[in-house]
N, C-alpha and C positions, 0 to 999 in steps of 0.2 A: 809593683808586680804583686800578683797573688800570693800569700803566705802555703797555699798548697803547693805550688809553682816554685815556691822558693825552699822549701822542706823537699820535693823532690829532687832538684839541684843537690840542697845538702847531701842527703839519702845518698844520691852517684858520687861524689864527691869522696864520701867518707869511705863507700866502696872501694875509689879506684886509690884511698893511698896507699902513696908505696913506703912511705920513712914515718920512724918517728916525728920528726919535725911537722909532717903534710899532716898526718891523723892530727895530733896535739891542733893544729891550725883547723882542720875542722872541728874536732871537739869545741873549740872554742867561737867559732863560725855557728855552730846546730846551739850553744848556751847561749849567745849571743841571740841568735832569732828568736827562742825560746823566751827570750824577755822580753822582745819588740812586742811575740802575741800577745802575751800575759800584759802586758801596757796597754794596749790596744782594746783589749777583751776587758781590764779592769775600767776603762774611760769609757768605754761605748758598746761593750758587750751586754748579752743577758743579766739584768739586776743581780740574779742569784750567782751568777755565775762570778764578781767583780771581787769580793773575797778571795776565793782561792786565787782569781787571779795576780791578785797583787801578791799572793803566797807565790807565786810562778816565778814572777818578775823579781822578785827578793831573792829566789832558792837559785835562779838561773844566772843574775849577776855575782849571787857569789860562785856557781860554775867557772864563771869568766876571771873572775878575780882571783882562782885557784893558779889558773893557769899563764902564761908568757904571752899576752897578748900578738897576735902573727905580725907581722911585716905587712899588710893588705894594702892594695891600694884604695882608697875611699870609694869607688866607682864597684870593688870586687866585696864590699862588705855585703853578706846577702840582708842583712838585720836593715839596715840605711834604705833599701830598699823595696822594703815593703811598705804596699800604699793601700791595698786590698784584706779584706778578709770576709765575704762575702757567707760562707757558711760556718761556722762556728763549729757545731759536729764534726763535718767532714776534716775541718781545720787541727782539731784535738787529736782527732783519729789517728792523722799520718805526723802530726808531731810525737805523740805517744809513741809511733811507732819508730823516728826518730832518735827519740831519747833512748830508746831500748837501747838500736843499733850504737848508741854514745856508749851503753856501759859496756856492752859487749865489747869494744873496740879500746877502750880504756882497760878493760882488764888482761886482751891483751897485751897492751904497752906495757900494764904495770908486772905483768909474768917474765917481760923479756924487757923491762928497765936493766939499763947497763949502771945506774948510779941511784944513789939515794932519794936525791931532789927530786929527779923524773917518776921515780915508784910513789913518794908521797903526794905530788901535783895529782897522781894519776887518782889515786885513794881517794882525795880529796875529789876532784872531778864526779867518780863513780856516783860517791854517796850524794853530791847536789843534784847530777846527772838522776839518779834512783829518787831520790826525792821529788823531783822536778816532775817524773812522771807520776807520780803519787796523786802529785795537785791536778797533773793532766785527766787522770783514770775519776778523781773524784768531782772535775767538770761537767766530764760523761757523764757520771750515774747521775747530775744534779739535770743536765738536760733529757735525760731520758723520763727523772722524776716529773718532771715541767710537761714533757709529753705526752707522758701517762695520763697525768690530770686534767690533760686539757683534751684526751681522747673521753675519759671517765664524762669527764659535761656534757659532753656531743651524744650520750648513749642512756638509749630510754629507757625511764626507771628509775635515773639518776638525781631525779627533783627539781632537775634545771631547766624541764621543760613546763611551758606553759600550758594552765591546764582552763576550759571554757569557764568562762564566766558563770558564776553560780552554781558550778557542780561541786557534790560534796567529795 
């Protein structure tokens, strides 16, 4: 399935939970995906972009690794199921916007943790969550750099057009 397509799911997902248990299980679902793109993006993405990525895929398993792994059944892992990533941008965009929705929704668990362990999972969550989109935000500005300079070549004046034979 598509990696937007499947960051959408999450996105509803995270939305409709109702328990601690359900959020904690999507936060750990959006970390999860989180690493698939960053794998995906560091192996077969944009050259530039393959660094941060694998910053991604590192920051987003330890998200996963913070937290209680859910109960899933394999079939409902959204990360397992990604086969696509067709635009890259568009991809970063609604993950980024993802990861937000992760800290927001972790800092509420961690405001209304009823014990210790669950306020620290959460803490810890946040800040790979917050970091995670760090790596996301600075993707972006690396492909908008790439775009930029590849609008700069296309635009005359810029030396990279050809100029007639013999003229000075």
């Amino acid at each position: 399935m598509d990696a937007v397509r499947l960051i959408g799911a999450g996105r509803r997902a995270l939305a409709e939970g109702a328990d601690t248990a359900e959020m904690m299980a999507e936060v750990w679902q959006a970390q999860a995906l989180a690493q698939a793109i960053g794998s995906r993006l560091a192996v077969s993405g944009p050259p530039e972009l393959r660094g941060e990525a694998l910053g991604l895929t590192e920051l987003a398993g330890r998200g996963c690794g913070v937290l209680d792994p859910p109960a899933l059944d394999p079939k409902d892992l959204r990360a397992a199921q990604l086969t696509e990533l067709d635009d890259a941008r568009e991809t970063l965009l609604c993950l980024g916007g993802l990861l937000g929705e992760v800290g927001m929704a972790l800092v509420g668990m961690a405001s209304a943790a009823a014990d210790e362990t669950t306020y620290w999972q959460c803490m810890e969550a946040i800040d790979a969550a917050d970091e995670s989109r760090d790596r996301v935000l600075e993707m972006l500005r690396k492909l908008a750099a790439r775009e930029e300079a590849a609008r700069q070549e296309l635009l005359p004046g810029s030396g990279n057009e050809s100029s007639p034979s013999g003229a000075l």
